[in-house]
N, CA, C and O atoms as a GROMACS GRO file, in nm:
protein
  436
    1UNK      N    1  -1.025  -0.167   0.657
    1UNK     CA    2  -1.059  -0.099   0.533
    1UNK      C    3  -0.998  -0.177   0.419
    1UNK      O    4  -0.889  -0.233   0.410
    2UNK      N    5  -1.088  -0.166   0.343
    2UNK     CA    6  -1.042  -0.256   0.189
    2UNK      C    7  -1.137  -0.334   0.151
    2UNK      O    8  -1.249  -0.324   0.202
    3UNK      N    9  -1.110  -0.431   0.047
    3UNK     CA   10  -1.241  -0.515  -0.026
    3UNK      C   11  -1.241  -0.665  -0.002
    3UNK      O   12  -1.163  -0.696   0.087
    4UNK      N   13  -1.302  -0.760  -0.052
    4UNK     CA   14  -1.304  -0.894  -0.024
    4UNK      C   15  -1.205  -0.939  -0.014
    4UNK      O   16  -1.205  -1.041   0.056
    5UNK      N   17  -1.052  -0.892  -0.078
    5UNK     CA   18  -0.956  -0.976  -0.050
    5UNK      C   19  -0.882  -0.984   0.080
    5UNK      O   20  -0.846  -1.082   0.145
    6UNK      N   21  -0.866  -0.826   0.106
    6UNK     CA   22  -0.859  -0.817   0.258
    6UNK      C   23  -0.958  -0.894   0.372
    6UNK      O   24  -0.924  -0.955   0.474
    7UNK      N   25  -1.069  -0.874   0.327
    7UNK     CA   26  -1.158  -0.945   0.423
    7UNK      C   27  -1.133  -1.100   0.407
    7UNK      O   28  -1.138  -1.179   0.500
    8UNK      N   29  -1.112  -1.125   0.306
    8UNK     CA   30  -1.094  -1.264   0.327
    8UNK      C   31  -0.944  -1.344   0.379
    8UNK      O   32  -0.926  -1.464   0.393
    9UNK      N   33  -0.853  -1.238   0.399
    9UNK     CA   34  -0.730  -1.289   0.482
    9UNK      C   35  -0.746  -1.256   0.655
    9UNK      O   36  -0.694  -1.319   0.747
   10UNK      N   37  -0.829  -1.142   0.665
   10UNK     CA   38  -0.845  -1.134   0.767
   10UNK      C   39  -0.935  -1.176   0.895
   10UNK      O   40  -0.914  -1.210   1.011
   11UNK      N   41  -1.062  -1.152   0.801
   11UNK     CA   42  -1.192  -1.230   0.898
   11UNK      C   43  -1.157  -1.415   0.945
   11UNK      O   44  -1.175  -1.445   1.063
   12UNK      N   45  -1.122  -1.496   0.875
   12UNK     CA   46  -1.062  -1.622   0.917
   12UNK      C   47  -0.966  -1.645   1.086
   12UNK      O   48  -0.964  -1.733   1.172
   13UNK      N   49  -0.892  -1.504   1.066
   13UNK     CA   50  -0.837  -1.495   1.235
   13UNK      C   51  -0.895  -1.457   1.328
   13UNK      O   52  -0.899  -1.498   1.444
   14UNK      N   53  -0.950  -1.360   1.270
   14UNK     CA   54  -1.039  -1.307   1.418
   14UNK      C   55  -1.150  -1.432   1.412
   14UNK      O   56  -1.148  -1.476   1.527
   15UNK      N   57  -1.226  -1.494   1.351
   15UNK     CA   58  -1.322  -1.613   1.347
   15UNK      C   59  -1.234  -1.645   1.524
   15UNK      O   60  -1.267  -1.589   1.628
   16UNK      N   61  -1.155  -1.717   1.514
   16UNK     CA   62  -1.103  -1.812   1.582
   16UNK      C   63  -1.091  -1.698   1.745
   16UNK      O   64  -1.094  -1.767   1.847
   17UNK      N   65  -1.081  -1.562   1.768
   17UNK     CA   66  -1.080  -1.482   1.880
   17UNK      C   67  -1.211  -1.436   1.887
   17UNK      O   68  -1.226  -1.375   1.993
   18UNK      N   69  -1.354  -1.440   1.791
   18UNK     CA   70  -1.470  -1.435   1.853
   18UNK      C   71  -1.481  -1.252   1.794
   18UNK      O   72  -1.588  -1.198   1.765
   19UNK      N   73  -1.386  -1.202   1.791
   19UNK     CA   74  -1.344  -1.038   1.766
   19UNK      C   75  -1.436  -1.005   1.653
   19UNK      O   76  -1.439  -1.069   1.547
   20UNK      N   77  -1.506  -0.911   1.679
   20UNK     CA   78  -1.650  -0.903   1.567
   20UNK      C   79  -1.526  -0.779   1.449
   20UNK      O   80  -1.414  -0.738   1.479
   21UNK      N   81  -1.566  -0.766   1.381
   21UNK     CA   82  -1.531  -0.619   1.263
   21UNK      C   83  -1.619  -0.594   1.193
   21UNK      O   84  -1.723  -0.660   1.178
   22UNK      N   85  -1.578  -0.467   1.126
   22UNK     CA   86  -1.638  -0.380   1.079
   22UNK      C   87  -1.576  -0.360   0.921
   22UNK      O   88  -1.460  -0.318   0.919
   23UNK      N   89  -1.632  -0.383   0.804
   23UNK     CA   90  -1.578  -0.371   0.673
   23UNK      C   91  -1.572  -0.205   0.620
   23UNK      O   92  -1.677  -0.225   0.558
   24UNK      N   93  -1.565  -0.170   0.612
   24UNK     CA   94  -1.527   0.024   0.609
   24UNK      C   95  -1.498  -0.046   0.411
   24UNK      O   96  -1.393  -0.083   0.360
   25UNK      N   97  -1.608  -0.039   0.364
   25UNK     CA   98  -1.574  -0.128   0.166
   25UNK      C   99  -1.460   0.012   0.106
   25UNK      O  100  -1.477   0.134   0.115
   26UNK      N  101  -1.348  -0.065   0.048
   26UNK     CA  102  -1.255   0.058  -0.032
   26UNK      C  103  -1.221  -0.057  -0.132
   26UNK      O  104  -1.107  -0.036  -0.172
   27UNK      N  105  -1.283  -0.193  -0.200
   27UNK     CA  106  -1.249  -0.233  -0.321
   27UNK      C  107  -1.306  -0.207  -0.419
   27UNK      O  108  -1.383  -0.110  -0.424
   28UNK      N  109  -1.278  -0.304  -0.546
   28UNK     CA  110  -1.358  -0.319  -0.657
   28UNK      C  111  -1.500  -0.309  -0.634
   28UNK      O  112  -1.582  -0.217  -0.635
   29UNK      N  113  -1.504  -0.501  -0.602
   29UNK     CA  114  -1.651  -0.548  -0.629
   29UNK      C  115  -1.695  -0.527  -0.480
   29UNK      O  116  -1.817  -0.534  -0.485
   30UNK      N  117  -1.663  -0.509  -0.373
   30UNK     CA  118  -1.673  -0.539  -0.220
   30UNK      C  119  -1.831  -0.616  -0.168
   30UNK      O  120  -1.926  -0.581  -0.098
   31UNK      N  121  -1.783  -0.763  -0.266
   31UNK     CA  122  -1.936  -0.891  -0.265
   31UNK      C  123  -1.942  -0.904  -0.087
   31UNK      O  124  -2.048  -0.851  -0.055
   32UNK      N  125  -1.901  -0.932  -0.017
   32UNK     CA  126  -1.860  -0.945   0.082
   32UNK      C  127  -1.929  -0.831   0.203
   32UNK      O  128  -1.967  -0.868   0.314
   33UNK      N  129  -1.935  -0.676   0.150
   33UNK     CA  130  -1.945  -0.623   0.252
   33UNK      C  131  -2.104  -0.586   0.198
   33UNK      O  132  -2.186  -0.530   0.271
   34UNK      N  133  -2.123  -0.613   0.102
   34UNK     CA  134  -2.275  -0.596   0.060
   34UNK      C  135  -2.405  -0.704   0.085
   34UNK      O  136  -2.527  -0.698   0.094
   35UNK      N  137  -2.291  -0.811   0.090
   35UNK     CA  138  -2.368  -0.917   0.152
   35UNK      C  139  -2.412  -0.894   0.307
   35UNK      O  140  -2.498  -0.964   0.360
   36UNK      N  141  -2.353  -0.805   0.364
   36UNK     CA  142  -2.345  -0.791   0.527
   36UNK      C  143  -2.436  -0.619   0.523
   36UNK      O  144  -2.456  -0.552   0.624
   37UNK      N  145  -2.471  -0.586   0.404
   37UNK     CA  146  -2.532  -0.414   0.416
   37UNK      C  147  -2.425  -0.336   0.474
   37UNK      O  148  -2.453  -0.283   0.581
   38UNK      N  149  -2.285  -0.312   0.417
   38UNK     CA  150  -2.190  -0.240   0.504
   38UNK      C  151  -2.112  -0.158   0.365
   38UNK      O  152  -1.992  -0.128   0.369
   39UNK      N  153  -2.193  -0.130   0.253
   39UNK     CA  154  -2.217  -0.050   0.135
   39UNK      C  155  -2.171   0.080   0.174
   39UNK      O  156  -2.054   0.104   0.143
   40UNK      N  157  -2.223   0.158   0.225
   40UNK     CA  158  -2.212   0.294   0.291
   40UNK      C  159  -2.057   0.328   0.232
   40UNK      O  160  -1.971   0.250   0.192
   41UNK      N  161  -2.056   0.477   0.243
   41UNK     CA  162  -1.964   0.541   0.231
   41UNK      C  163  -1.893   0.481   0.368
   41UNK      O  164  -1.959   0.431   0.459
   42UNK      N  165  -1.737   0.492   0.369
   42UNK     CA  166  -1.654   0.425   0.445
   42UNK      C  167  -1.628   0.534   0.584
   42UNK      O  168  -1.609   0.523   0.705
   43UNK      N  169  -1.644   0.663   0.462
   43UNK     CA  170  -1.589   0.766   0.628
   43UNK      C  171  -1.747   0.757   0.715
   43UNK      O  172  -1.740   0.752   0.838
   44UNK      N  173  -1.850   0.756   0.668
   44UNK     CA  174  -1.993   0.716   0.715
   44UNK      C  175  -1.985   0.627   0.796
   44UNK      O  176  -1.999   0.641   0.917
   45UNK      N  177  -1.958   0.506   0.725
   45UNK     CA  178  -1.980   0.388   0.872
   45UNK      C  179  -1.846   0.413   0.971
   45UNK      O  180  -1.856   0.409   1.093
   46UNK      N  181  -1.761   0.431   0.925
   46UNK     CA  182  -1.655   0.470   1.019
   46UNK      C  183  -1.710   0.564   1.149
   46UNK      O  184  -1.657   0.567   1.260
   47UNK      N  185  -1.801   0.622   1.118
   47UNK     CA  186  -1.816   0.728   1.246
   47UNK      C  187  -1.950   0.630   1.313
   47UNK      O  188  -1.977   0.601   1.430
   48UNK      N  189  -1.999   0.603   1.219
   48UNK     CA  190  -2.090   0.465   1.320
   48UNK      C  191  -2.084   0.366   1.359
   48UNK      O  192  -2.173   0.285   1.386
   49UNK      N  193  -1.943   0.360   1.369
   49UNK     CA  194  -1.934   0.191   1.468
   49UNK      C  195  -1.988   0.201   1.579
   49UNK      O  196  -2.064   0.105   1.592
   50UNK      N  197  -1.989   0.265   1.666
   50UNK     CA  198  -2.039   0.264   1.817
   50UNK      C  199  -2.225   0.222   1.768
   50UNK      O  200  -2.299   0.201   1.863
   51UNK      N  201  -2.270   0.215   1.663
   51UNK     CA  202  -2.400   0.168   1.663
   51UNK      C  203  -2.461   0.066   1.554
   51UNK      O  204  -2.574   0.043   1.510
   52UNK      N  205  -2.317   0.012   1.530
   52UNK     CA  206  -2.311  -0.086   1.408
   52UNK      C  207  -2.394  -0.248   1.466
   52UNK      O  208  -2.361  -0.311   1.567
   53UNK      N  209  -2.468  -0.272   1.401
   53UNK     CA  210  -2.533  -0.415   1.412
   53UNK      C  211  -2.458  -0.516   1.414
   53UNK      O  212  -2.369  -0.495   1.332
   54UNK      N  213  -2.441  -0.633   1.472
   54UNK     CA  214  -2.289  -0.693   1.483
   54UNK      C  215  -2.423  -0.814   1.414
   54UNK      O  216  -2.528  -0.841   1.472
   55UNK      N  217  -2.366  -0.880   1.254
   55UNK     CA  218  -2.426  -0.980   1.183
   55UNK      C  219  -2.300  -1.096   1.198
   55UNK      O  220  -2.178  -1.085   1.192
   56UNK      N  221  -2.354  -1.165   1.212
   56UNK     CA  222  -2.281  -1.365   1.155
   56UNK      C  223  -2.200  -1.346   1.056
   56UNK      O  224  -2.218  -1.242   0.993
   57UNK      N  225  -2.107  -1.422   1.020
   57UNK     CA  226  -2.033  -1.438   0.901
   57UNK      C  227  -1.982  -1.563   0.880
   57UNK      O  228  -1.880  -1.585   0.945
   58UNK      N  229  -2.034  -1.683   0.785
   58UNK     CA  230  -1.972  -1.785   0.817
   58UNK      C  231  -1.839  -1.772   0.727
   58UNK      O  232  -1.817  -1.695   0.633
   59UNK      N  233  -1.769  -1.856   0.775
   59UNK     CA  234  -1.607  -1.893   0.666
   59UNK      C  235  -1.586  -2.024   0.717
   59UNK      O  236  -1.570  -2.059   0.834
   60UNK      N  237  -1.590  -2.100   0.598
   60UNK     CA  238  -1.592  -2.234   0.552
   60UNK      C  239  -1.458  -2.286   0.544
   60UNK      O  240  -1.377  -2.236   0.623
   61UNK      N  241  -1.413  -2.382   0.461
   61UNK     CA  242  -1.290  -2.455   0.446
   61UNK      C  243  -1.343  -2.544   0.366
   61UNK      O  244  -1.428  -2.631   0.388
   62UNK      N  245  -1.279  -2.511   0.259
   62UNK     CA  246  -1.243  -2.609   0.142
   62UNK      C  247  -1.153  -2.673   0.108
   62UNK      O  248  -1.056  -2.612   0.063
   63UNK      N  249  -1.151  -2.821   0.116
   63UNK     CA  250  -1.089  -2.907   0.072
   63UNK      C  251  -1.058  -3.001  -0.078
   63UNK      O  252  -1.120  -3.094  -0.128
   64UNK      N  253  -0.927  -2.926  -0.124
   64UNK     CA  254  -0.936  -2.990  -0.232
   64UNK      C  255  -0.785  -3.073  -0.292
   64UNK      O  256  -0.697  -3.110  -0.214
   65UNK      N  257  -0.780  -3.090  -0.424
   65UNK     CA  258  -0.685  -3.216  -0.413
   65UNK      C  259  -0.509  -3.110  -0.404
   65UNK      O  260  -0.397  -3.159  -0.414
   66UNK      N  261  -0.530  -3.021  -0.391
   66UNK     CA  262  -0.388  -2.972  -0.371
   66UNK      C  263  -0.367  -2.875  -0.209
   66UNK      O  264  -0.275  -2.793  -0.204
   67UNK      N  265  -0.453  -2.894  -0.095
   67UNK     CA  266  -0.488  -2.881   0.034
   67UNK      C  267  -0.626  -2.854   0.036
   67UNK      O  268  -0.732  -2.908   0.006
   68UNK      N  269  -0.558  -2.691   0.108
   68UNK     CA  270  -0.726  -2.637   0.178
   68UNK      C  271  -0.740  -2.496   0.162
   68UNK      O  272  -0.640  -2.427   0.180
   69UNK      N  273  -0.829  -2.451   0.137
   69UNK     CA  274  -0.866  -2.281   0.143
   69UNK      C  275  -1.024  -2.248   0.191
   69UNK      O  276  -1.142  -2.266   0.160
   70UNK      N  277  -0.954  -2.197   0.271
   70UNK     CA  278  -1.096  -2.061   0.319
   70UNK      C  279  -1.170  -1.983   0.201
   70UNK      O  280  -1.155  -1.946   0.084
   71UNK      N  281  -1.266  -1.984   0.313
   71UNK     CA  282  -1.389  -1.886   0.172
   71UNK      C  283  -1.487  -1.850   0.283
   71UNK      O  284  -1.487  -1.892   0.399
   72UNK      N  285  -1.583  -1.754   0.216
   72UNK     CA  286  -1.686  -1.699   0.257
   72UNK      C  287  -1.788  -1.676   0.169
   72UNK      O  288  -1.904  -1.719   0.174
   73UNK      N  289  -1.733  -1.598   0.084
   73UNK     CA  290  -1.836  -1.518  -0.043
   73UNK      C  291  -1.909  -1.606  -0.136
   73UNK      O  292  -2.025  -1.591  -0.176
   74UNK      N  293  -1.799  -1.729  -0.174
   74UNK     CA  294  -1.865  -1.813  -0.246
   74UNK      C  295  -1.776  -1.924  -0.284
   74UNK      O  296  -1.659  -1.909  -0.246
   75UNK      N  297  -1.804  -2.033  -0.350
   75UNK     CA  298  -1.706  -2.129  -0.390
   75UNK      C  299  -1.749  -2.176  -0.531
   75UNK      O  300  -1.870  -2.198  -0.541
   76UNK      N  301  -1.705  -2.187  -0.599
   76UNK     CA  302  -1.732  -2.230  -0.694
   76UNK      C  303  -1.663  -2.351  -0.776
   76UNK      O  304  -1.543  -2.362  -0.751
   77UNK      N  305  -1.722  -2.456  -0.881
   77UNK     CA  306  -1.636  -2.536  -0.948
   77UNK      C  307  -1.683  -2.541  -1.093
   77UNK      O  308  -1.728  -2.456  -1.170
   78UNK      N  309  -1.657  -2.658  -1.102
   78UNK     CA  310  -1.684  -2.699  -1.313
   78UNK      C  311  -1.651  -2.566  -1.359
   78UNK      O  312  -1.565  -2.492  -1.310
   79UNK      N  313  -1.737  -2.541  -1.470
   79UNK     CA  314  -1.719  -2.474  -1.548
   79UNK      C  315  -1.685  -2.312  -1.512
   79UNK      O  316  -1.609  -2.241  -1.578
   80UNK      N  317  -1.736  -2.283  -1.430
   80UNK     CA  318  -1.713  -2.119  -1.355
   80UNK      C  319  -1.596  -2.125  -1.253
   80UNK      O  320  -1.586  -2.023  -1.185
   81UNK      N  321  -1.505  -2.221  -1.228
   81UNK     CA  322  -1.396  -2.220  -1.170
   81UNK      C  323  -1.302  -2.211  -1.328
   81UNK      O  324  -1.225  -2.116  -1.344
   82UNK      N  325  -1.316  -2.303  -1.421
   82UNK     CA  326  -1.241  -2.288  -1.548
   82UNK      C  327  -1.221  -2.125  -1.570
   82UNK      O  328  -1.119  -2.056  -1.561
   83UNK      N  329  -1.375  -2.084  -1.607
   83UNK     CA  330  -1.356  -1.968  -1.696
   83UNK      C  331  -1.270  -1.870  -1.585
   83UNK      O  332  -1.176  -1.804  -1.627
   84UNK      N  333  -1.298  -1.866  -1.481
   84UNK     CA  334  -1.193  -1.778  -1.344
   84UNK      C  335  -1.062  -1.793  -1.429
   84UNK      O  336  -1.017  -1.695  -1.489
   85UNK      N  337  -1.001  -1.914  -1.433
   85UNK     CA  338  -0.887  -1.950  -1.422
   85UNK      C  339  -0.824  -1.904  -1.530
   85UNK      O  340  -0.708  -1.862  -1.538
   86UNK      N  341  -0.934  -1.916  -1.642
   86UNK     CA  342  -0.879  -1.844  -1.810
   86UNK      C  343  -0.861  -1.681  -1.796
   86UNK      O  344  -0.763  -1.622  -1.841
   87UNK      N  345  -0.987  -1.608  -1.719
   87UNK     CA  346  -0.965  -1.460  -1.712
   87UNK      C  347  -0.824  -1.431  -1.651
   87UNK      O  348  -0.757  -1.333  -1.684
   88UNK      N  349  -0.790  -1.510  -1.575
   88UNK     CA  350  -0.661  -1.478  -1.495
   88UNK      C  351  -0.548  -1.481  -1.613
   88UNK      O  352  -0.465  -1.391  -1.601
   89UNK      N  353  -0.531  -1.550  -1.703
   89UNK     CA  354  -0.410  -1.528  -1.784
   89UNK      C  355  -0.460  -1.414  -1.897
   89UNK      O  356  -0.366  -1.361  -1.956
   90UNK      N  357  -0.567  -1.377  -1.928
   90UNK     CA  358  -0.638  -1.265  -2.031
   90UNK      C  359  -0.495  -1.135  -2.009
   90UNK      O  360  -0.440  -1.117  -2.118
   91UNK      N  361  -0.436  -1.055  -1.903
   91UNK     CA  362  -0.370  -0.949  -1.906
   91UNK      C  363  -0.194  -1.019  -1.961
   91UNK      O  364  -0.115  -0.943  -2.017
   92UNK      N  365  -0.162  -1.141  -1.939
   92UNK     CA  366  -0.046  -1.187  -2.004
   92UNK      C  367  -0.071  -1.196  -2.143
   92UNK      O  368   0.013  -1.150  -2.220
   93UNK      N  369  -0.181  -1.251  -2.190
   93UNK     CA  370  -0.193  -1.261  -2.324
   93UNK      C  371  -0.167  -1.138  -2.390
   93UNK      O  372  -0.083  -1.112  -2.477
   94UNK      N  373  -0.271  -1.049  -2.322
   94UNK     CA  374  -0.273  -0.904  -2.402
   94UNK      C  375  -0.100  -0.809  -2.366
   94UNK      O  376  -0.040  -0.710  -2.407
   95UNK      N  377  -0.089  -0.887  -2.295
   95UNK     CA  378   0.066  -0.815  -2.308
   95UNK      C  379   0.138  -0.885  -2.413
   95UNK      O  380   0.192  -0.817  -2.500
   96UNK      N  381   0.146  -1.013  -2.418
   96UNK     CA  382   0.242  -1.082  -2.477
   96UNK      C  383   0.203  -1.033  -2.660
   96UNK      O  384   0.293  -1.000  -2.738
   97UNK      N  385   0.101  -1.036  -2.687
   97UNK     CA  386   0.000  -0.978  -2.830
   97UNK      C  387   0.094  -0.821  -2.831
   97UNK      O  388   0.172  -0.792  -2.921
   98UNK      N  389   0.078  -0.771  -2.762
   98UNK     CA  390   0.157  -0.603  -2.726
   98UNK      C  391   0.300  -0.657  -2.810
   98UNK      O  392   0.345  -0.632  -2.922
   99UNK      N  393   0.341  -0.728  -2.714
   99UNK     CA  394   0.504  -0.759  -2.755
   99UNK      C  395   0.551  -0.816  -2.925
   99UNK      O  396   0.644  -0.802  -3.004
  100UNK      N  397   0.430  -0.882  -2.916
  100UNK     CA  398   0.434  -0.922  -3.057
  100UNK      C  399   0.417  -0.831  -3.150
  100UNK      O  400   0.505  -0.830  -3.236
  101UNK      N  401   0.359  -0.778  -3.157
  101UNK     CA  402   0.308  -0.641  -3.258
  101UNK      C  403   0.413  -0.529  -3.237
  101UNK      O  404   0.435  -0.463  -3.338
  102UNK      N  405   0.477  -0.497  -3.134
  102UNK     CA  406   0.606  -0.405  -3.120
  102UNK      C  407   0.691  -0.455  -3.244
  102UNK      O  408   0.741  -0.397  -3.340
  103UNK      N  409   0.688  -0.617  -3.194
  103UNK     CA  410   0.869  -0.695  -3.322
  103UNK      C  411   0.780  -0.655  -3.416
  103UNK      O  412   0.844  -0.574  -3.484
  104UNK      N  413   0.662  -0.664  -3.464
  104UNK     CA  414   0.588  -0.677  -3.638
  104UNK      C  415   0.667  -0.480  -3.640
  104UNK      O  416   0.721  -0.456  -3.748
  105UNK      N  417   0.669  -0.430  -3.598
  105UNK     CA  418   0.615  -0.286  -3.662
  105UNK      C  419   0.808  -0.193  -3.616
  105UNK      O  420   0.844  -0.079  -3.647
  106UNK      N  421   0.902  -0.322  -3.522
  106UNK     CA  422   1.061  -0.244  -3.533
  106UNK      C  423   1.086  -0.250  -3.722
  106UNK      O  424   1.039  -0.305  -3.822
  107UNK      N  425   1.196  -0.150  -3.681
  107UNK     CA  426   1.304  -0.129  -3.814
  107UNK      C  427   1.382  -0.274  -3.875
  107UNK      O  428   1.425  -0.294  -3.988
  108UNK      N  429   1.383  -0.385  -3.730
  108UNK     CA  430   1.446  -0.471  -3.803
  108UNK      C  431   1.377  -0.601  -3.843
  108UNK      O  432   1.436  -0.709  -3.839
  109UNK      N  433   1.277  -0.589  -3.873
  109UNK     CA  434   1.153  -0.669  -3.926
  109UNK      C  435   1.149  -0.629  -4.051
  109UNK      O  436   1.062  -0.672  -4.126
   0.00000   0.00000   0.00000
């Protein structure tokens, strides 16, 4: 149970034991379990594993200049790996903007 990130630490091990699973989706975006039709309410498919369709899943390996990482869902580079990389600092900024505007508006300003 959980969303792509779970699935993506986990499906990579069982790959290697052949061990099929079942995504029971409890994330955000859950790209991953929709790609596989496993959408459903979680307590739903949960009671239907005994008649669950067992689909393929590939997971890849990417090689790049600072090692290697697994993937499944997708890989991406150029410009849509950038903008990833910028959204990721967006909640420091808006904190650090927070912090700033606290000093503008103390008593000892």
């Amino acid at each position: 149970m959980g969303g792509d990130g779970t699935v993506q630490s986990i499906a990579p091990h069982l790959r290697e034991t052949k061990i099929p699973f079942h995504i029971l989706p409890s994330g955000t975006a859950n790209n991953i379990a929709q790609c596989l039709g496993q959408t459903s309410n979680p307590e739903l498919l949960a009671t239907h594993l005994d008649h669950a369709e067992i689909l393929a899943l590939d997971v890849r390996m990417l090689e790049h200049r600072n090692g290697e990482k697994i993937f499944m869902e997708a890989a991406g580079m150029g410009i849509f790996a950038e903008l990833i990389f910028e959204m990721q600092k967006w909640p420091q900024q808006s904190q650090m903007e927070m912090a700033d505007s606290r000093k503008e508006n103390s008593p000892e300003h």
